[in-house]
N, C-alpha and C positions, 0 to 999 in steps of 0.2 A: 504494500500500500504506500501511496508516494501522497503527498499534503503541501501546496505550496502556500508558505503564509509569508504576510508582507504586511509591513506596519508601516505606515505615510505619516512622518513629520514633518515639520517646520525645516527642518537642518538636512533629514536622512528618511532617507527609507531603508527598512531593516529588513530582511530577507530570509527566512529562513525553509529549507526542503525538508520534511519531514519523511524517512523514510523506515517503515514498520520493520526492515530486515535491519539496520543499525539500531544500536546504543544512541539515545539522543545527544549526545554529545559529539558524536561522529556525521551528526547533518551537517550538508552545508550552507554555506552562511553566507550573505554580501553584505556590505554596510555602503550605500552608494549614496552622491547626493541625494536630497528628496525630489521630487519632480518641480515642486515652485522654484527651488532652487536653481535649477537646469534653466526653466522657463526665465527666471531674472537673469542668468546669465545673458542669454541669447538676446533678449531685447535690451540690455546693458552695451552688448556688441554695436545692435542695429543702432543707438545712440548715437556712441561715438562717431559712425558711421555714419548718421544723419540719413538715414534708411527708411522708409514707410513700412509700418508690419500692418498687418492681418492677424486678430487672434479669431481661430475655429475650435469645433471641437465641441469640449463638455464643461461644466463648472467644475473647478477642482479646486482643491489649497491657495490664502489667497496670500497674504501676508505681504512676502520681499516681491514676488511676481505683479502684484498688485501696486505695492510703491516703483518696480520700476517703467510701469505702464502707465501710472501717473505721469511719472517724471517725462516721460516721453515725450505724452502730449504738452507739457509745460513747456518744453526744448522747442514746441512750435514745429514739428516732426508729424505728419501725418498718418495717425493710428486708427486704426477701424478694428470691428466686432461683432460676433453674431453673439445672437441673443444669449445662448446657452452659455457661449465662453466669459460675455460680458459679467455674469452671474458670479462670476471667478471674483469679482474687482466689488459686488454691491448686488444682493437681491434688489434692490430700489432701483432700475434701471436708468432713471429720472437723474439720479445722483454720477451712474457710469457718465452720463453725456454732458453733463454740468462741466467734468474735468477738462472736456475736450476730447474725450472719445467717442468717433462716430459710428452708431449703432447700423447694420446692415444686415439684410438676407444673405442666407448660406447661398444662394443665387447669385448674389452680389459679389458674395466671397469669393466666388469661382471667375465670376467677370473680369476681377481686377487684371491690371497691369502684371507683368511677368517681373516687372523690377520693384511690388511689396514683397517683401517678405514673409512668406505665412508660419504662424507657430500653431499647430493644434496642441487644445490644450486636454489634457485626461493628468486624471491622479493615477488609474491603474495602467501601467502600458504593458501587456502579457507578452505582447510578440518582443519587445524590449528587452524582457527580462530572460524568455525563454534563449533570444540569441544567446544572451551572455552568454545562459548554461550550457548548450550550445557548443560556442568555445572551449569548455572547459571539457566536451566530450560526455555533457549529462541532458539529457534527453528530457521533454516536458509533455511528451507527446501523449503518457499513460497518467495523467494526474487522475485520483479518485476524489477531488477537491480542492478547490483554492480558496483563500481566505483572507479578508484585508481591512486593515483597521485605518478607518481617517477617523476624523473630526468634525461635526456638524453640531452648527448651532439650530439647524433646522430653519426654514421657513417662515419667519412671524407674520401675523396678517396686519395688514395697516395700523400702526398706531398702540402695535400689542410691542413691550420691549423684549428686545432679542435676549436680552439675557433672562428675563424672567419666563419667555418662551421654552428656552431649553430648560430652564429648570425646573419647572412643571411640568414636560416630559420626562424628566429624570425621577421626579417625583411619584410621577402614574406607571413607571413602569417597576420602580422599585414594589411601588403596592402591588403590580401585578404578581410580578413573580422574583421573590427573594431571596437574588442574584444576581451575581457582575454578569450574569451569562444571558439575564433579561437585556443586553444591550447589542446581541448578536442576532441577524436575521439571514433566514437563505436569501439571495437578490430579488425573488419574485414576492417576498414578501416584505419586503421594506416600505416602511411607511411615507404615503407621499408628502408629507413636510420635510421629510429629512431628503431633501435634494441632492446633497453632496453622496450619500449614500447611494441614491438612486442615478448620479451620474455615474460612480463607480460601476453598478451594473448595466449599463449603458455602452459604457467606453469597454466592453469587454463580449464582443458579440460573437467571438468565435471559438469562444475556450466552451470546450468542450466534458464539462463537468460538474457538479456544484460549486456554487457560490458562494459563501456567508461573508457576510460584512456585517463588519462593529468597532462601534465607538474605541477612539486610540487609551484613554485614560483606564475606562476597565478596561482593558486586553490588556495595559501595564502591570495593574494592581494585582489582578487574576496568574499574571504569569508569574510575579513575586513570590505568591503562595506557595510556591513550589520550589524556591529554596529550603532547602535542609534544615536550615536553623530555623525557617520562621513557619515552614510546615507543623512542626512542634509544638507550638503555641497554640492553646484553643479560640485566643480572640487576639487580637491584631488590629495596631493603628497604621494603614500605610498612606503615604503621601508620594503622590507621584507629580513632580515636579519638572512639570512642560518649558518648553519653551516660551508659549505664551498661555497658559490655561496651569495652575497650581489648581489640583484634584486630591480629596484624602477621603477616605473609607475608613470609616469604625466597624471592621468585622467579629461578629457573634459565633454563639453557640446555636443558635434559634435554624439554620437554612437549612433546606431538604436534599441537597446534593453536595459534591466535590466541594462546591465553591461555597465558603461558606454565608450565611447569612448577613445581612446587611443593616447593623444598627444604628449608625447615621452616615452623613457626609458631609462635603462642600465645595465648593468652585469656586478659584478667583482666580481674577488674570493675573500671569508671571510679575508683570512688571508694576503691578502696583502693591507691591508688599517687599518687605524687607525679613530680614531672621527673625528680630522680633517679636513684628505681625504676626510670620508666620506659626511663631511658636506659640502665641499667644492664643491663634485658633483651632490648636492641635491639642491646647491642653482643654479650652473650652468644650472642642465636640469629645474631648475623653471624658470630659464628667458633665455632659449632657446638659450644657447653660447655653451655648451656643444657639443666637436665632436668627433667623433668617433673614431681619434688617440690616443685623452686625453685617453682615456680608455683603446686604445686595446697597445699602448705601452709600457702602464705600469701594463702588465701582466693579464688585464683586457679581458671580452669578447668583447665589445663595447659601443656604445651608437647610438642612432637616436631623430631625434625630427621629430615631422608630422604636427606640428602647429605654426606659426609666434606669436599669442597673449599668450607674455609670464603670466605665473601664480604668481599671486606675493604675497609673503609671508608678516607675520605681517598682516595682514588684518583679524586676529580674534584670538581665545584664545589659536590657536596653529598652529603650520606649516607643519608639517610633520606625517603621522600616522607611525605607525611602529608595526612589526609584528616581527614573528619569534627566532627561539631558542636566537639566538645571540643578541635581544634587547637590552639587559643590557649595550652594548656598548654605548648606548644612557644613560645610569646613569653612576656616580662617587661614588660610594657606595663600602668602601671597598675591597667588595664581586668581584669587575671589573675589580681590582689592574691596575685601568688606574688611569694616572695621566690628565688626560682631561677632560675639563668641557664642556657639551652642550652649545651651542649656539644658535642653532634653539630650539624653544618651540616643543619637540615630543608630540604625543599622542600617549598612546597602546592601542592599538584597541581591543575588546572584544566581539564579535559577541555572540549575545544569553548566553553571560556570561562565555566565555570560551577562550578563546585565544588558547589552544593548540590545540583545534577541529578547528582551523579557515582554514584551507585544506580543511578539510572534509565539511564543508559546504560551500565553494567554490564547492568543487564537484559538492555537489546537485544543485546547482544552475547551474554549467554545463549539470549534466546531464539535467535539465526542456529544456535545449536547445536544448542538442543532441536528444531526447527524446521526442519527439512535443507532443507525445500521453500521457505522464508522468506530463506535464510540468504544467496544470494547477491547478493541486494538488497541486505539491511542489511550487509555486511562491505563493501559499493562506497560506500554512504555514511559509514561511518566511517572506509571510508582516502580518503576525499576524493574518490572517482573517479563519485559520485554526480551530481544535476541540477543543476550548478554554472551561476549565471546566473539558475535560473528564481527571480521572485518570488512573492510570497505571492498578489498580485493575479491573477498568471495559472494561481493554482491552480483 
């Protein structure tokens, strides 16, 4: 059984092949830039260049790709967009064309001049990825499922705020079902507000296999839990620390599968908290004071708590697990140029020995869920009980 999962960030996209005849430590791995990334490059190119682009395609990631499409049209550089790609830069399409970016048909897109530049734009690129492996003489041809974690704030309808949109998704679905793994869909079932979600299934019309897509912070958090040390642990504060989205889980004893139950959370964006803040909201959602203005007034998405027995820290060699690009906020090292010293004891969590794969196998362990027929494979290679011995040569 072959799994390919791929987690889209800000910075990278992490890659990882799951193969049922290896030890999971023996899949292989890519760390590449992320796609917005690539995307900012090339129109950073066409700048210099004083070039006309064309963005096509799908909505995808929008961040560095989206300021350098601004900047573009500032440069006084003639830039055009179909609707779907424009979506990349602003659901409010009103807002794309304010900047100077001129909205046109995929008809239009095709009319243009031979001398714009076209960028399509997708978060997932399968024929992309497959080259790579490819390259390396690994074959993507027999996949029994693929799997890909973005990011979406989802869809708001006029006049509803975006961050308290997602969080009231994040709300309904935690009530629904109580689990990181509630944020995992096969593609045909994704919810039509989550647009970025349903571009992913979209931009991907020839892979021939299942799909699941899910949210990047659970597929972090989830893949955490399966370090050694913090598997251990019956409850569990982890904080997964994005590049732009800081995300933390208060995990219980209360949930009915693998992953265990979900006694509170909260969302704020990277850049408006410092160590402090942040410890400040870690100890809060630990003993269950934390509410949902604290967060969402101060530019935050929010917070919830689902469980009255608060978790209480100090009670072993460390308080907090911690994941994601933005870790280091948690050390005083130079390298951090914080003047801030931790206060809670963190751990960095290191799942099968890798911390930057820890999305991607969150995935997998989503997909065992979405997946029922998939699922008892992948749950015997994660608890070890998998092809222990075979190497890569006798695949």
């Amino acid at each position: 059984m072959q799994i390919l999962t791929v987690d889209i960030g800000t910075g990278t996209q992490d890659i990882f092949l799951y193969d049922s005849r290896l030890d999971i430590e023996n899949g292989y791995k890519l760390v590449l830039p992320s796609p917005t990334m690539m995307v900012y490059r090339r129109i950073k190119e066409a700048t210099r260049a004083r070039t006309p682009i064309v963005l096509t395609g799908h909505q995808m990631g929008g961040g560095p790709s989206a300021w350098a499409a601004e900047a573009h049209a500032r440069a006084g550089i003639p830039i055009y967009a179909t609707e779907d790609a424009a979506r990349t830069l602003n659901d409010e399409l009103n807002k794309v064309e304010s900047v100077g970016i001129k909205l046109i048909s995929d008809d239009e897109a095709t009319g243009l001049s031979s001398t714009v530049h076209r960028l399509e734009l997708k978060d997932f690129d399968f024929d992309f990825i497959a080259d790579v492996f490819a390259r390396f003489g690994v074959s993507l041809r027999d996949l029994d499922a693929a799997a890909v974690a973005v990011f979406d704030h989802g869809a708001a309808p006029p006049g509803v705020s975006d961050r308290q949109f997602r969080f009231d998704y994040l709300d309904r679905r935690i009530r629904e079902k109580d689990s990181l793994t509630a944020f995992a869909y096969l593609s045909e079932d994704v919810p039509h507000f989550l647009t970025r979600l349903q571009s992913v299934a979209n931009s991907a019309p020839g892979l021939d296999c299942p799909l699941v897509i899910m949210d990047t912070a659970p597929a972090a958090v989830l893949g955490a839990t399966f370090d050694p040390v913090v598997s251990r642990r019956p409850r569990k504060l982890i904080a997964n620390v994005g590049n732009f989205h800081t995300l933390a889980f208060r995990l219980g004893k209360n949930g009915k599968e693998r992953c265990m139950g979900i006694e509170g959370v909260f969302e704020h964006h990277t850049g408006e908290i410092d160590l402090p803040k942040l410890e400040s909201l870690l100890r809060t959602l630990s003993d269950g004071t934390l509410k949902h203005e604290d967060v969402f007034n101060d530019m935050g998405h929010g917070a919830l708590i689902y469980s009255d027995d608060p978790f209480e820290l100090r009670t072993g060699e460390f308080d907090v697990i911690v994941t994601g690009p933005r870790r280091s906020m948690f050390t005083n090292s130079p390298s951090t140029n914080s003047q801030f010293t931790s206060l809670l004891r963190p751990y960095f969590a290191v799942p099968f020995g890798d911390m930057m794969i820890a999305g991607c196998f969150g995935l997998l362990a989503a997909t065992a869920d979405v997946l029922p027929n998939l699922g008892e494979t992948i749950r015997a290679s994660m608890q070890g009980q998998g092809s222990r011995g075979t190497a890569p040569w006798d695949v």
